[in-house]
N, C-alpha and C positions, 0 to 999 in steps of 0.2 A: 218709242219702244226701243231699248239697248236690245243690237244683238246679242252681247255677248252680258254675262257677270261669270266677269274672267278671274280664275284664281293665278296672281302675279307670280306664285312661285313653281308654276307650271312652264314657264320661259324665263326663269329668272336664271342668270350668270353665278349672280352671288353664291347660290348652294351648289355648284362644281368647280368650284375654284382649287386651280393647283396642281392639275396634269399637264403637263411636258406638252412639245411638240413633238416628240418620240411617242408619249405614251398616247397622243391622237391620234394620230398617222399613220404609225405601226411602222416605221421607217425601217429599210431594207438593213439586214444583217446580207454579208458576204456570202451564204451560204445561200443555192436555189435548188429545187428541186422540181423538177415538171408538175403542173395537175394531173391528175388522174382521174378524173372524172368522163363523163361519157364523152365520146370525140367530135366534135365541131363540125358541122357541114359546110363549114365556109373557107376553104382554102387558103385565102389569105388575111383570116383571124388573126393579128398579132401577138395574139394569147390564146391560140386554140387549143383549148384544154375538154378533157373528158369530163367533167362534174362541173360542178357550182361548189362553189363557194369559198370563206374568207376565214381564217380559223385562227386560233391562239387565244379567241376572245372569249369571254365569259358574260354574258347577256341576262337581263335582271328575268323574274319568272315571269313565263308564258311565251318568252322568246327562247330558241334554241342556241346551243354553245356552238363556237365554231373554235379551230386551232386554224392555222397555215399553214403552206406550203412555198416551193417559188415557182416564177416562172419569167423568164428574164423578159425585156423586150428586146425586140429585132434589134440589131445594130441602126439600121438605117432609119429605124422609127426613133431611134435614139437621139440620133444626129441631128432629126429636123427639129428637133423637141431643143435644140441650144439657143433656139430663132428667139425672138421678140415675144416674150408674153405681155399685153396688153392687160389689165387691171381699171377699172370704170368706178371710180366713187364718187360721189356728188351729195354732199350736205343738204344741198337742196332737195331730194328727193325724200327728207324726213319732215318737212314739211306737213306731208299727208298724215294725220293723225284724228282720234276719235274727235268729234266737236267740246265733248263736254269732261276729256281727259278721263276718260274711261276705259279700265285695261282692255287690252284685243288684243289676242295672237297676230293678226298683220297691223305692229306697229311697228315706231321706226326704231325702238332698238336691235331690230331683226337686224339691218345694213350696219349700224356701229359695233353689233357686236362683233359682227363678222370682221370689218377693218380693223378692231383692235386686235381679235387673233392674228390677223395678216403682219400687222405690224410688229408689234411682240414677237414674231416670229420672225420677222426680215423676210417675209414671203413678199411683201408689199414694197419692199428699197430693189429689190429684184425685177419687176414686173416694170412697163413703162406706163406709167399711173395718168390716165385721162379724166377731163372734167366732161361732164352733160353738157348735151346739147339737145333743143330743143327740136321735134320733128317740125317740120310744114306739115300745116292743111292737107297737102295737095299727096302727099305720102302716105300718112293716116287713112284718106279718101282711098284709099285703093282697097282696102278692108274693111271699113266702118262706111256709115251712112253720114250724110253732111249734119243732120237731124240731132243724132248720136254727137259727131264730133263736137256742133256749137253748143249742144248741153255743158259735155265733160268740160268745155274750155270757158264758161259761163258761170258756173259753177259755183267758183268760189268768188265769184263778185257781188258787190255790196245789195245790188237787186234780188238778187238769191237769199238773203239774211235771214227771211222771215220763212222761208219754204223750202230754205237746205235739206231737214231732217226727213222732213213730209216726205222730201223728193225721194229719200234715201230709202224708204220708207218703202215703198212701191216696188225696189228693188230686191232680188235675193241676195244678201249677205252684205251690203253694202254701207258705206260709210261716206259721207264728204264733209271738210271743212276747208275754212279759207286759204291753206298749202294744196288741197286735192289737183287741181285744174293746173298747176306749173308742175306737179309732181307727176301726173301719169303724162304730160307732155314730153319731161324732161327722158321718164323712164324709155316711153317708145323712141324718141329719138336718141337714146343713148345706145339703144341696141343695133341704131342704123348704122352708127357712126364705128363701134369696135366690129359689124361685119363690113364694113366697106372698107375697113383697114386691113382686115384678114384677107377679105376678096382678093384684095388689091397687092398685095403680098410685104404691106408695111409692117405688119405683125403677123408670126407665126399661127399664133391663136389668142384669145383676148375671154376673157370673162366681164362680163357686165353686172356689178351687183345696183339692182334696179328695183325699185317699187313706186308705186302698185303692181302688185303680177298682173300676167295675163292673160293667162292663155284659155280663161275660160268667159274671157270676152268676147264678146257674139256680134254680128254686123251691126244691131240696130239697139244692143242693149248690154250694162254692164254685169256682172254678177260675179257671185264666188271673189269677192274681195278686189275682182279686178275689173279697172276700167277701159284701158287700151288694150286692143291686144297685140303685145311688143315684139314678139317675134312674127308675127303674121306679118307685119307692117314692114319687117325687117326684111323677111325673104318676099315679099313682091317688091321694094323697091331694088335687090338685086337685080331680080330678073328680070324686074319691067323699066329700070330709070337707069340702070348704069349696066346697059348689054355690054358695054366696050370692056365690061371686067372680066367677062367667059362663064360666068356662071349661072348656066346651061339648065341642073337639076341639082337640087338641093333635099338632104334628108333632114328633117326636124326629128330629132328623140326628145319625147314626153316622159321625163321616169319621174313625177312626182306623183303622190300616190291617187291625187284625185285623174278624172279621165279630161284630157286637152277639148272639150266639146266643141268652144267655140275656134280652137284651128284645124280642128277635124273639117267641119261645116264650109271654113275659108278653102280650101283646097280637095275637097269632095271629089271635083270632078277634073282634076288638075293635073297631069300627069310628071309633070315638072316635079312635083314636090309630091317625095313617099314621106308620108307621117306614121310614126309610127307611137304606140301611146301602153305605156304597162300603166298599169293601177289597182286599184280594187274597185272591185264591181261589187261583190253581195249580188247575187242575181238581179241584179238594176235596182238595189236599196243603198246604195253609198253612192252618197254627193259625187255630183251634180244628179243623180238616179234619172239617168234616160239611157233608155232604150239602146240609143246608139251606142253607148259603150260596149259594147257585147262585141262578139269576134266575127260576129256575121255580115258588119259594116264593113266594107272593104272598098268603098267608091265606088263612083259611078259613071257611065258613058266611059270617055277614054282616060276618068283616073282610076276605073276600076284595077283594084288590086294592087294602088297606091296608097291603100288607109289602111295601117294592120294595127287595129286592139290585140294585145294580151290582158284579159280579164282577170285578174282575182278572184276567188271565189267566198276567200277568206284575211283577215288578217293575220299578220306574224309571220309576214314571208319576209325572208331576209335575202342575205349575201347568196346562199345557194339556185334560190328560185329563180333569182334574176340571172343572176347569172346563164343559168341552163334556159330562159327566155332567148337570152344575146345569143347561145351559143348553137340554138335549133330554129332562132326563124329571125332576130334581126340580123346578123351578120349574115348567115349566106345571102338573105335578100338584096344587106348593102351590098353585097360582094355581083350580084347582077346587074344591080341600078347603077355601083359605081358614082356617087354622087362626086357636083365640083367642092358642096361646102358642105358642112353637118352642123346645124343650129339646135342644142340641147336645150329645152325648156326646161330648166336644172329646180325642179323644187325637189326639197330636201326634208317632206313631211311624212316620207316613205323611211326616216334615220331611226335609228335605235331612241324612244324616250318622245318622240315625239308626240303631241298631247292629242292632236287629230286624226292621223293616220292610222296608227295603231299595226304598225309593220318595223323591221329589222333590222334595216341596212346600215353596215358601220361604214366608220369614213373609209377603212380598206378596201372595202367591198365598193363605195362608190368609186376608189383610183381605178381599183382594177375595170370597172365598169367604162370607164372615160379608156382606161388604157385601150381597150377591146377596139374602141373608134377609132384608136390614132393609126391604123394601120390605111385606113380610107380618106380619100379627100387628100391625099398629101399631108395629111394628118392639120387639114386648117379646119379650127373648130371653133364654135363661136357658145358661151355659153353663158344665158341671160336667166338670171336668179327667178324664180314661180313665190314655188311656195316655201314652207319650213317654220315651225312654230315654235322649238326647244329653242332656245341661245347656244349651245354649248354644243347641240349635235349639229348645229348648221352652221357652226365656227369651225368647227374639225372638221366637217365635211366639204366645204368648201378651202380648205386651206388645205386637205389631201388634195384635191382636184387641182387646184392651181399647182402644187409642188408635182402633180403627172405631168401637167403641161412645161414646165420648168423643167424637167427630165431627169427629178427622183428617181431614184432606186426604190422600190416597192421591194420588200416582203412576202408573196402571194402565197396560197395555197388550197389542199384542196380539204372540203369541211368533214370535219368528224359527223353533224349531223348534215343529211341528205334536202334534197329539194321533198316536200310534200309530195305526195300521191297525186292532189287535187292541181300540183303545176304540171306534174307530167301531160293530165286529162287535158286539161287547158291550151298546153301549146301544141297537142297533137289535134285538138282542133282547130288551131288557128292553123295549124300547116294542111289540115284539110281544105279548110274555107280557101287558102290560098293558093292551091298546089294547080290547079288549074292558068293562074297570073304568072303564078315563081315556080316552076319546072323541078327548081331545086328543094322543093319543101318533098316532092313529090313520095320523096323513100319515106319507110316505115322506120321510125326511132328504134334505137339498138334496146333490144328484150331484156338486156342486160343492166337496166336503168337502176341508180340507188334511188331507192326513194324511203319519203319517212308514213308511214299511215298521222294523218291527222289526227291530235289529239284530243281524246276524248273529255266533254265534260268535264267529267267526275274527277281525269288526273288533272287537268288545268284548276279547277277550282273546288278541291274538296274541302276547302271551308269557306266561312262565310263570308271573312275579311279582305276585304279589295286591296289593301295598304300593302306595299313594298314592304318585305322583310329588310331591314339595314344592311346585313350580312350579304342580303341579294345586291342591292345599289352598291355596299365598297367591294363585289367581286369582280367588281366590271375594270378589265386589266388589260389596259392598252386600246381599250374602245371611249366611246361617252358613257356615262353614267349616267343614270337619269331620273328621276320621279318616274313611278309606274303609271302606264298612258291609261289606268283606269283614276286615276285621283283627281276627281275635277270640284270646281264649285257646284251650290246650289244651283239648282234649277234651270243652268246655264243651256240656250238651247237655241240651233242656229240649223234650219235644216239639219243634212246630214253632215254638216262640218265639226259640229262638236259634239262632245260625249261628255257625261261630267258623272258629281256621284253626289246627289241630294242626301241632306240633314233627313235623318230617321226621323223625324216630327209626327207628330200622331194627330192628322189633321179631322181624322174622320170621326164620327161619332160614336163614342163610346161602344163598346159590344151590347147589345140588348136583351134581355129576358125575351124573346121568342125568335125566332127561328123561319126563315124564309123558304118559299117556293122558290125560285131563282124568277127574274125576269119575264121567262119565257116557258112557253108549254108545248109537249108537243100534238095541241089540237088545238083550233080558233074558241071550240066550243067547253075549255078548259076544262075536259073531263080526264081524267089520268087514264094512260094508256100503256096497254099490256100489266095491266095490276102494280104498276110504280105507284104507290103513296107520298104525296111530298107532306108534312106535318110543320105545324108550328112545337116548336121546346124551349124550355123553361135554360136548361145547358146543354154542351157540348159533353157527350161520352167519353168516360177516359179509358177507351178502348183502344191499347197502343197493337197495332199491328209491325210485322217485323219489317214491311216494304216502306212501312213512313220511315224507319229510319235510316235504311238505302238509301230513298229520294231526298229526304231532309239532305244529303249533301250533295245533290247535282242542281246547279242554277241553270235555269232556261232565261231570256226574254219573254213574255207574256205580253203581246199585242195585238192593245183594244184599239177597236176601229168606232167603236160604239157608244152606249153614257159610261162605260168604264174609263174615257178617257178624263173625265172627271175624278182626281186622285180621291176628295172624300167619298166619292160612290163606289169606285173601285176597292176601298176599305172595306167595304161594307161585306165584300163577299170575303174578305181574311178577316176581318175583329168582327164581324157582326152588325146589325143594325141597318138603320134607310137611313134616305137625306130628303129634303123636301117633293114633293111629285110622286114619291112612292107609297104602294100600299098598302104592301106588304113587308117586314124585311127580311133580310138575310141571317141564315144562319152562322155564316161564318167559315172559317177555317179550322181545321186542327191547332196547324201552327200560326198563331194569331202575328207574326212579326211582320213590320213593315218592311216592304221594298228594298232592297240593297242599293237599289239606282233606276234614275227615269230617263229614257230618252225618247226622243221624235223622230220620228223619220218619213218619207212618204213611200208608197210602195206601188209597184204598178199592179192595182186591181180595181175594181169596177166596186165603187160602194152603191150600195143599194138599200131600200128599205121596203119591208115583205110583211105576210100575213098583216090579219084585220082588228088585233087588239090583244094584249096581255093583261092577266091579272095584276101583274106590278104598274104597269104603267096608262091600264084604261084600253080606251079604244086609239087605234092609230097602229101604223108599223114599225117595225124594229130595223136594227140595221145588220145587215152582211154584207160579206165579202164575195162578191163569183170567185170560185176559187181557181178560174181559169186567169193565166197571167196576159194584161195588155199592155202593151208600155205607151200608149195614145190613155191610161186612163192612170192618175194619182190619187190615193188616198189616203189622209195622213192617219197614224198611228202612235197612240202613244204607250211607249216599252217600259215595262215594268222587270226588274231582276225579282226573279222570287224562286223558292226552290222548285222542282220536280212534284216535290209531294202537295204543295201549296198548290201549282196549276192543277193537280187532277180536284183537288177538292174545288176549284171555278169551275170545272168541268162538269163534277157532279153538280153541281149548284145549279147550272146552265141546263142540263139533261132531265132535273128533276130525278133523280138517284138519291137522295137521302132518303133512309127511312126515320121509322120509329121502331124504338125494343116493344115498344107496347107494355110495359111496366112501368118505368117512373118518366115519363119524357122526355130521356135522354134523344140527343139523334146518333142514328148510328151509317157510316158512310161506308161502299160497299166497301169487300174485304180483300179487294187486290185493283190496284191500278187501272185505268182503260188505257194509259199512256206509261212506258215504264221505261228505265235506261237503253233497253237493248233496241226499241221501237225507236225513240230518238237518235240516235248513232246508228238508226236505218235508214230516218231519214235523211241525217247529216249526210251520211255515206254516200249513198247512192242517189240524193239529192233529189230523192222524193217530193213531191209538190203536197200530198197531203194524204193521207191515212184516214179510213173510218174505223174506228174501235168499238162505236155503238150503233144501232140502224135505227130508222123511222122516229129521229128526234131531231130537232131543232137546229142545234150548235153538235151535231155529231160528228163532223168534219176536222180533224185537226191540220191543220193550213200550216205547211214549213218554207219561212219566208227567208233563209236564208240562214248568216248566223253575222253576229258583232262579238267582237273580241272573246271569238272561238266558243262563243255561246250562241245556241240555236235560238233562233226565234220562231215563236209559235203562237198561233190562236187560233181560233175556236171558230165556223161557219157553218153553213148549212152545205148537206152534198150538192154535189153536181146535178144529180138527177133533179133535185127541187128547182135549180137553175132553169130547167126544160120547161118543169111544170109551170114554172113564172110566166117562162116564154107564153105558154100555149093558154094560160090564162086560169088553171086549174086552181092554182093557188094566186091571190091576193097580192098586188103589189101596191101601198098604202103608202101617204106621209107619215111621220111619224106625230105622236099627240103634241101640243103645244108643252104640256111635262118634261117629256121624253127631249124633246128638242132642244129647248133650252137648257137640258144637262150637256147633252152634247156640246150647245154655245159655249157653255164655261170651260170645261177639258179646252175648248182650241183656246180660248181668249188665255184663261189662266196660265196655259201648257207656253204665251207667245207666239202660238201659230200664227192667227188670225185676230183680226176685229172684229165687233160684234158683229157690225152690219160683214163683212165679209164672209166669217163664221157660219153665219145667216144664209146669205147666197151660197155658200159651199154645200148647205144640208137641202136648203130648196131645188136647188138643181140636181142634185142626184134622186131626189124623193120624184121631180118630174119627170126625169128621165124614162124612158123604155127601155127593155132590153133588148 
């Protein structure tokens, strides 16, 4: 099974051909003028400025504009910055590629394309350029399992030929072929070798462009594209194999957009090493989606209040968020810990254009970001390449960073638009969670904060079309430009690492001459309740109400846990009609349009399967959601874009709300919303877990799981209260029919979730489960 069916011109070079190294970079004009942004709590910030952000720029739609400002560096951060810059490329390291030459966001022209901008630019004649070297065993062992190690180093040899893929197969997101095993060798040891040079004070600071990433490599297992993890392996052999170099405590920053899990987990309890990791969370739905990303993780025993999350809430945080991150809880943190080295886990999928991330950051905004560290550590930094999916934003952004370490003149300034609302929220709880560890979190943030209110639906996407306006892509002036990070291929689907925007195909079955009950009732003994009629009809009423066409342009996510995750069944409740196992069909939708886009994701909630039988699908259970959140439970889901006005009409469908006029057999659906823009942007807002709009029905619960690319996701479960009634045995908790079942098989098998037999074990195990 391919992870990926990658669209190539999603990271392709060729379509940004033609911007300067002035117009990447944003290279310093003579003129600075301070930030202005809210003020620093960290004393000696090198760039303690009042605001976030990077400005002059012009960013495609759904990202905000930024201009500049300046803000000079110290002289003496200046000074050190003339030192040795170290530079790590190794041809061997592209070795690692798909088996069957199939496109993927981590392939190797990720590292060429970045040395051609280095070079093109004379970034690269500057720098003292090193070749890989290979880790020992005995190094790697200090972070991975021996188990682990003779896999990845095994791997690509001729034994392996026949069960490479299998193997891969088992793993999340992964990939090996016959380069794998020399390339994630060469990567971990290459990052040992440019920090034992830094340590050691042969270079100032060094960048390591390395692949396989790694840092969401975990003791005993690879994943997220990565097989070693290279800077984990890097900061314990300082501290454990070369003490005679002084390096005492080490700070790792994580700023690629995924969360660092597997070097959270390596130094948990570690006091030596503050790690510190920004990302997007999605309330624990964006990749890697555990639990521990969240800001409550702070370590344990005596590393407690050595691990600091900054969580995302959302995408499309850019140059400002981060910034005001650095500028209220990592710097004054460094500023106590005082670290000897600082190891950046530098992915670059958090950059303007990037096809994963779905976040901001220009390459300005990344200098100034590195600039912010060089005030610490003597300004020795070691920064070993993650992630990064654009070509052209990870060329510029990485060729800003190295020209900070080389000690450019920057440009800075402070952003026309503000940090969000939802970063303020975030990092005054993370200065909560930590103000107990770090003394210095302990004040309350100045009242005085610019912030931007997160944007609504309806202004991010008041039509239908995902594609980039041109005028948007050539306004982008002195940043990257980019393909808009919602344009993906079909059906492309990979956990939570890609997004993509599926062909409108019209898979499902025709619209039919009657008209469905929806699935589910709200009584076992299928009598309609409180005088709701559900009818079969002949057509759909062309009774246009004035709120359908409000909601016709607000796009939600609509996420089934259930047989909706089967796309022709899920049809069924917008064009009409059944699919096999059913017994009734659906009536349909108003607006009969397919999907704008499909994705996957898993979500931490408890699937279950309840009551003793429906009229659609026979005797057997149905599936829900507990709509209380776990992060010990995953369940996958699969996300549909459709409008506002489309989900309430699933809504109705699922509630048993449609009537009949009782004249010609039209159906007629009620005549104002149960879910309407102001109730979504309540729950965006205040991040409401879930709303009843209807009582004593089925699917009355409307569940807000978060949001993707600043669209809410939502679906449909039973309240809380029936949760109890499960418990205590009042209501039914059932398999689901052998029908019902095997719809659900298909949605995972077809969606690439799962296999059948896996599929299989996914729905038995939760249907045997208790609550």
């Amino acid at each position: 099974m391919p992870i990926f069916k990658w669209d190539p011109r999603l990271t392709s070079e060729h379509a940004h051909e033609g911007t300067t190294s002035g117009e990447a970079t944003g290279e310093a004009s003579s003129e600075r003028t301070p930030l202005n942004s809210p003020a620093s709590d960290s004393p000696r910030s090198p760039l303690s400025s009042s605001g976030s952000g990077v400005v002059g720029l012009s960013v495609a739609r759904g990202c905000r504009r930024h201009t500049m400002a300046a803000a000079p560096a110290p002289p003496a951060v200046a000074a050190s910055r003339a030192a040795r810059v170290g530079l790590l490329y190794d041809e061997r390291m592209c070795a690692h590629a798909t088996p069957d030459g199939e496109e993927h966001p981590e392939n190797p022209e990720r590292l060429r394309a970045i040395w051609r901008k280095l070079s093109a630019e004379g970034v690269a004649s500057r720098c003292v350029v090193l070749k890989a070297k290979e880790a020992e065993d005995k190094y790697i062992a200090s972070v991975h399992s021996q188990n682990h190690i003779k896999l990845m180093k095994e791997i690509s040899s001729k034994k392996y030929d026949s069960s490479r893929n299998k193997i891969a197969r088992k793993y999340n997101s992964i990939y090996f072929n016959k380069g794998s095993s020399e390339s994630a060798v060469l990567a971990a040891g290459s990052v040992i070798e440019v920090a034992e040079k830094v340590a050691a004070g042969e270079l100032s600071s060094a960048i390591a462009l390395v692949r396989p990433p790694g840092h969401h490599a975990e003791h005993d297992e690879a994943m997220g594209f990565c097989l070693f993890n290279n800077v984990a392996v890097a900061a314990n052999y300082l501290l454990n194999e070369r003490p005679d170099l002084g390096i005492k405590k080490i700070l790792i920053v994580d700023w690629d957009v995924h969360h660092g899990n597997g070097t959270q987990k390596m130094f948990y309890n570690d006091p030596r090493v503050l790690f510190f990791s920004v990302h997007r969370f999605d309330y624990g739905s964006f990749y890697p989606a555990e639990g521990d990303a969240s800001h409550c993780f702070i370590g344990e025993e005596a590393g407690k209040g050595y691990n600091i999350n900054v969580p995302w809430e959302h995408g499309k945080c850019g140059d400002a968020d981060y910034i005001a991150a650095w500028d209220h809880v990592l710097l004054p943190v460094t500023e106590a810990f005082d670290p000897d080295i600082i190891l950046v886990s530098a992915g670059f999928d958090a950059a303007l254009g990037d096809p994963l991330g779905g976040c901001c950051i220009t390459p300005n905004g990344y200098a100034l970001l590195l600039t912010k560290l060089l005030g610490f550590a003597k300004g020795r930094i070691v920064m070993a390449l993650e992630g990064g999916y654009n070509l052209r934003s990870i060329a510029n952004s990485v060729s800003a960073c190295a020209k900070v370490l080389l000690g450019d003149k920057f440009t800075f300034s402070s952003p026309e638009m503000q940090p969000f609302e939802s970063t303020w929220r975030v990092i005054q709880a993370v200065r909560n969670e930590l103000k107990t560890c770090w003394p210095v979190l302990s004040s309350k943030l100045p009242e005085n904060l610019s912030l931007r209110i997160k944007p609504s639906p309806s202004e991010l996407y008041a039509s239908s079309d995902s594609e980039p306006d041109s005028e948007d892509v050539d306004e982008l002036s002195g940043a990257v430009s980019s393909v808009n990070v919602i344009q993906f291929a079909d059906d492309a689907i990979s956990e939570h690492l890609s997004k993509m925007k599926l062909d409108e195909d019209n898979l499902a079955v025709k619209t039919a001459s009657s008209c469905s009950t929806a699935e589910h009732h709200p009584t076992d003994s299928v009598q309609v309740d409180k005088g709701v009629s559900v009818v079969l009809s002949k057509r759909i009423s062309d009774l246009s109400l004035a709120w359908r066409s409000d909601l016709s342009r607000i796009y939600v996510w609509y996420a089934s846990f259930g047989s909706n995750m089967w796309k022709p069944r899920f049809l069924c409740y917008i064009q009409g009609g059944k699919v096999e196992g059913m017994s009734i069909p659906c009536c349909g939708s108003r607006d009969t349009s397919s999907p704008k886009g499909i994705m996957w994701k898993i979500v931490p909630h408890r699937l279950l399967f309840g009551r003793s039988s429906t009229p659609c699908w026979g005797t057997g259970g149905v599936a829900f959601l507990n709509p209380e959140i776990n992060y010990n439970e995953k369940s996958y889901v699969c996300m549909y874009k459709i409008t506002l006005e489309q989900f309430n009409d699933i809504l109705f469908q699922e509630n048993r709300l449609v009537l009949e006029d009782g004249t010609d057999g039209n159906v007629v659906y009620p005549d104002s919303p149960l879910i309407g823009s102001s109730e979504v942007e309540f729950m965006s807002t205040n991040k409401a877990i879930h709303l009843e709009p209807i009582k004593d029905s089925w699917y009355s619960n409307v569940l807000y799981l978060g949001d993707e690319d600043e669209l809410p996701i939502l679906t449909m479960t039973c309240p809380s209260s029936d949760i109890e009634r499960y418990k205590s045995g009042e209501l039914p908790l059932a398999p689901p029919s052998k029908t019902y079942a095997a719809t659900l098989i298909k949605g995972l098998v077809e969606g690439e979730q799962l296999d059948a037999d896996g599929a299989a074990s996914y729905i038995n195990a939760a249907a045997a489960r208790g609550l």
